[in-house]
C-alpha positions as YAML, in Angstrom:
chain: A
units: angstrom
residues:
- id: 1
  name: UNK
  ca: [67.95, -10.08, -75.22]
- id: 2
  name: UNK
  ca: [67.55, -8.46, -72.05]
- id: 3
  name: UNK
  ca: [66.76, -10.89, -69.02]
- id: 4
  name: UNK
  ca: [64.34, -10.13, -66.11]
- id: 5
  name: UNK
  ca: [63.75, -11.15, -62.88]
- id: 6
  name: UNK
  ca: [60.34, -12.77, -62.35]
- id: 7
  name: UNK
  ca: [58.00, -14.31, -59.17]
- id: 8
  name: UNK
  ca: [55.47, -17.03, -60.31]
- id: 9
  name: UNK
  ca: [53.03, -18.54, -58.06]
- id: 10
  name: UNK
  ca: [51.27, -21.40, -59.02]
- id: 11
  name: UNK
  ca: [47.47, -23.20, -57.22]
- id: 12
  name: UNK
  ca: [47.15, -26.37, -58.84]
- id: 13
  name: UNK
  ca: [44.01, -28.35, -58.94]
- id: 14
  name: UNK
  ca: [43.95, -30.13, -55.48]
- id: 15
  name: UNK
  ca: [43.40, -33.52, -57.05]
- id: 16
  name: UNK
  ca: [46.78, -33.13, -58.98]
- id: 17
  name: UNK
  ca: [49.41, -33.16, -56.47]
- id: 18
  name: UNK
  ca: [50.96, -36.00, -57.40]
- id: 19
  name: UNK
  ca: [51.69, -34.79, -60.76]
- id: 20
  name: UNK
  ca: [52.58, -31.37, -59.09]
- id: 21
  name: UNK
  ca: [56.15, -32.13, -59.22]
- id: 22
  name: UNK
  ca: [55.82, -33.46, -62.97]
- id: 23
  name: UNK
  ca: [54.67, -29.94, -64.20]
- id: 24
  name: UNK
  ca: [56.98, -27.89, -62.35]
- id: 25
  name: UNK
  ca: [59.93, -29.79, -63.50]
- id: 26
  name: UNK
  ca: [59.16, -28.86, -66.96]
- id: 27
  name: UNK
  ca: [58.37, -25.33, -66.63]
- id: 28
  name: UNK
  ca: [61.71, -25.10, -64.79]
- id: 29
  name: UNK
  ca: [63.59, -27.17, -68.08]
- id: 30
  name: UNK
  ca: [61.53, -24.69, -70.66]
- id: 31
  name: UNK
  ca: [63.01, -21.52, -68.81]
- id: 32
  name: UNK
  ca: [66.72, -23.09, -68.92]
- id: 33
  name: UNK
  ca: [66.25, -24.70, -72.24]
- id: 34
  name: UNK
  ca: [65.83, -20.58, -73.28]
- id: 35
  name: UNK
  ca: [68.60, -19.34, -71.29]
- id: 36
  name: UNK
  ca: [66.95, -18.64, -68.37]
- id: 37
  name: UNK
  ca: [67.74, -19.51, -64.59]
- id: 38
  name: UNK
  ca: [65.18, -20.79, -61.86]
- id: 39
  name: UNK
  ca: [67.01, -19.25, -58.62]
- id: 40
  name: UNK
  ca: [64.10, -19.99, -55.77]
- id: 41
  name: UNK
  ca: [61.64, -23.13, -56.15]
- id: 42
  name: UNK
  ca: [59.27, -24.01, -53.56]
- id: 43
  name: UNK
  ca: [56.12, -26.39, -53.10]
- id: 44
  name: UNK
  ca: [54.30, -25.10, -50.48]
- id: 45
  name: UNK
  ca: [51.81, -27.80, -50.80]
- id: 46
  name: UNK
  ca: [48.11, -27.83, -50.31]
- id: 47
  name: UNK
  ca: [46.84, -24.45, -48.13]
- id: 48
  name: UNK
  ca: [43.31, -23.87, -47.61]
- id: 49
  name: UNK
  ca: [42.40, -21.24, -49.96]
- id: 50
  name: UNK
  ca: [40.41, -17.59, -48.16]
- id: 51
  name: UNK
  ca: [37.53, -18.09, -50.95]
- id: 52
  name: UNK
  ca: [36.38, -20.90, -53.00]
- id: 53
  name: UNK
  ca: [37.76, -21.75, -56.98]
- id: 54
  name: UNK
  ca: [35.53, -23.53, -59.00]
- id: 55
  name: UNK
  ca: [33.65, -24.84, -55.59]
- id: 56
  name: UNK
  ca: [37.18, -25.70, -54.43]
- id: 57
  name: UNK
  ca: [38.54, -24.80, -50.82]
- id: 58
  name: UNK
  ca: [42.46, -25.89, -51.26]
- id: 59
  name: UNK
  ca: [44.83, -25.91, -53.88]
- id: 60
  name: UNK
  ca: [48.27, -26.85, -53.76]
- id: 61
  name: UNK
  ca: [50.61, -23.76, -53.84]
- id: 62
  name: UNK
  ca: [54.24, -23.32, -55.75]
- id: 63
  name: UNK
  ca: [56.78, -20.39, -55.94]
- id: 64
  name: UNK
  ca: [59.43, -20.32, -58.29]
- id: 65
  name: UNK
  ca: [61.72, -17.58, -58.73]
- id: 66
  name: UNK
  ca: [63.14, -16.98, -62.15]
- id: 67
  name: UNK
  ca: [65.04, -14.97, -64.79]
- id: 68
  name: UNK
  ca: [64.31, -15.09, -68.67]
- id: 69
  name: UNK
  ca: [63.56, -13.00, -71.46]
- id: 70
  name: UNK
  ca: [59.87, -11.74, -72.67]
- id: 71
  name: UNK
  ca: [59.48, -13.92, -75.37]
- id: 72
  name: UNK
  ca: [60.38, -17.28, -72.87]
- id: 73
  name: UNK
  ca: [58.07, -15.77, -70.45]
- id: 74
  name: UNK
  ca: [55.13, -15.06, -73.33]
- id: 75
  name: UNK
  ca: [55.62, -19.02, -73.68]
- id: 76
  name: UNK
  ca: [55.66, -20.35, -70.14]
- id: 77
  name: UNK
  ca: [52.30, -18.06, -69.64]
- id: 78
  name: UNK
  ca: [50.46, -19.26, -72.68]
- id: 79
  name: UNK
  ca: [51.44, -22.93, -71.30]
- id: 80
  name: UNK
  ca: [50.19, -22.06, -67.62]
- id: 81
  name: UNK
  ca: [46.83, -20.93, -69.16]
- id: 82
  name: UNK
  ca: [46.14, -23.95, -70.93]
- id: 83
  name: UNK
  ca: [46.82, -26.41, -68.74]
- id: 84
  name: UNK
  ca: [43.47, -27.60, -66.90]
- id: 85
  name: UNK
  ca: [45.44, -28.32, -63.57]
- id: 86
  name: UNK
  ca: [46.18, -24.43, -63.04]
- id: 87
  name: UNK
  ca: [43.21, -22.55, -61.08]
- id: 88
  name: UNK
  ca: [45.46, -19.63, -60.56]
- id: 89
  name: UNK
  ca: [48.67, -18.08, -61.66]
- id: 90
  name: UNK
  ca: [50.50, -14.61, -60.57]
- id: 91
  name: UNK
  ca: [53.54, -13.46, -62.56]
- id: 92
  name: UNK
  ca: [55.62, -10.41, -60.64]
- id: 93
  name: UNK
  ca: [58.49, -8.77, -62.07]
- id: 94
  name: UNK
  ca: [61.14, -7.98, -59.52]
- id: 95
  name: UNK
  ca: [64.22, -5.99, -58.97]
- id: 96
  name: UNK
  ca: [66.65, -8.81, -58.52]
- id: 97
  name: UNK
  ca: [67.07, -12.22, -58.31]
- id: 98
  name: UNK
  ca: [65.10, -13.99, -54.61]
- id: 99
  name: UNK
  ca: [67.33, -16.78, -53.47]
- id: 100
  name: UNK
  ca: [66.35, -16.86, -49.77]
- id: 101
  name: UNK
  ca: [63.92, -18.59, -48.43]
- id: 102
  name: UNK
  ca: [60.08, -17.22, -48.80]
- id: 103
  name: UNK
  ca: [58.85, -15.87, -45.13]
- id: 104
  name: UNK
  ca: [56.65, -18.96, -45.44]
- id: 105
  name: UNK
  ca: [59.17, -21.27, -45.63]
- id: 106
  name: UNK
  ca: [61.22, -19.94, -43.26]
- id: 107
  name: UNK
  ca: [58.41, -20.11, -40.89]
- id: 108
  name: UNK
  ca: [57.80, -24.29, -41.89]
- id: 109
  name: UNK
  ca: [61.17, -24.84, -41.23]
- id: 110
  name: UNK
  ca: [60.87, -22.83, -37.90]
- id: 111
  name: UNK
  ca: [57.56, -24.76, -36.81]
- id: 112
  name: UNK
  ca: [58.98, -28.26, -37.64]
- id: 113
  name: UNK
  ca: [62.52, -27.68, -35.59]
- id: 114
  name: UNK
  ca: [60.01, -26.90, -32.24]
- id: 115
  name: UNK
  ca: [57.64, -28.97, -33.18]
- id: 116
  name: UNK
  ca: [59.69, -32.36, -33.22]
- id: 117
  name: UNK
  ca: [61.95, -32.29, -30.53]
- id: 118
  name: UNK
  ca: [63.43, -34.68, -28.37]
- id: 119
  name: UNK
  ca: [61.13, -34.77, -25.38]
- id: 120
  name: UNK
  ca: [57.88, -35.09, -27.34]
- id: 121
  name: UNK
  ca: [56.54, -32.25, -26.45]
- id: 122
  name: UNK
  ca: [54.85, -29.96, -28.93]
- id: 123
  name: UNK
  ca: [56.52, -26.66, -28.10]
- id: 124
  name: UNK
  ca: [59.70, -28.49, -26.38]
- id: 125
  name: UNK
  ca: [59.19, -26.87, -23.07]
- id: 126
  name: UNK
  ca: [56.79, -24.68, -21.08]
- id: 127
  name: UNK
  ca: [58.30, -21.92, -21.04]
- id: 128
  name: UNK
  ca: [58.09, -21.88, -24.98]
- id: 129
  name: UNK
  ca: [54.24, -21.88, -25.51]
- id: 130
  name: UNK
  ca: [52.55, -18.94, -26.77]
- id: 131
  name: UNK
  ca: [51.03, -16.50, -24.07]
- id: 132
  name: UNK
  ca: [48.92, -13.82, -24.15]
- id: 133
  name: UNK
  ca: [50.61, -11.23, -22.37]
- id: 134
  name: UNK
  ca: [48.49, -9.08, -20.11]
- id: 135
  name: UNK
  ca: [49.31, -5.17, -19.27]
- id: 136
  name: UNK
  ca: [48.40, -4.13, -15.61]
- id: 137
  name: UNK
  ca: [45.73, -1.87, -17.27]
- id: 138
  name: UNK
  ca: [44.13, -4.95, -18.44]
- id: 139
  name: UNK
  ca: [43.75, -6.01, -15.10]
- id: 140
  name: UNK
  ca: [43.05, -2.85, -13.18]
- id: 141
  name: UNK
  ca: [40.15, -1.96, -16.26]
- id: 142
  name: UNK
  ca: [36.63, -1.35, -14.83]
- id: 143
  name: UNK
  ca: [34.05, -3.86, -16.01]
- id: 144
  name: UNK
  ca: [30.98, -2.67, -17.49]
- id: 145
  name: UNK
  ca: [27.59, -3.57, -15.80]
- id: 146
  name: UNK
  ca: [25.03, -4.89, -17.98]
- id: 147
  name: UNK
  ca: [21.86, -1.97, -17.65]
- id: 148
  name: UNK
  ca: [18.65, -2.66, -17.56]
- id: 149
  name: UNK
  ca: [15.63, -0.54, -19.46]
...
């Protein structure tokens, strides 16, 4: 059987977090139990959602990147459908196999190393906060007067 590459994304119910771990775990063993390999698996934990699921406004996110055949994927789908804790799922087929970190990772990772260092501070020094840089023809710009009719 010929194998693919695959990108799953996951919301689970926000009130089953805990058990978050639980599910995912055996997803990942049904995909190796058929042969299959699980190269990228992330829990990106609970993210506000940009519109509401059944009058829900977060859900807790997972990735998992993943090769298998169609009829392993055909099960792991019908499994994701039925199980009350999924709101959402996204199955993508890729071109090859995503072992890196996800940009959103990378970016957690990135946030918690200036976040927590040494001297307490939350960007570690001043000249590290965010600025909004301003052009000179910001500054030179003409303000409009407010008219009166």
């Amino acid at each position: 059987m010929s194998m693919r590459h695959y990108e799953l994304v996951i919301l689970f119910h926000p009130e089953q977090s805990e058990r978050v771990g639980e599910m995912v775990e055996r997803y990942s063993t049904l995909i190796q139990e058929q042969g299959g390999t699980v190269h990228r698996l992330e829990d990106w934990g609970r993210r506000t959602l940009a519109y509401p699921i059944q009058k829900l406004r977060k859900a807790h996110y997972v990735l998992v990147n993943f090769e298998c055949d169609n009829a392993t994927l055909a099960i792991l789908e019908e499994r994701l459908r039925f199980n009350e804790a999924v709101l959402r799922r996204m199955v993508l087929a890729r071109p090859r196999a995503e072992t890196t970190p996800s940009p959103l990772e990378r970016s957690r990772d990135q946030e918690g190393r200036e976040r927590y260092r040494d001297d307490g501070d939350e960007y570690g020094s001043e000249d590290d906060r965010p600025r909004r840089a301003m052009s000179e023809s910001e500054d030179d710009r003409p303000r409009r007067a407010m008219s009166e009719e």
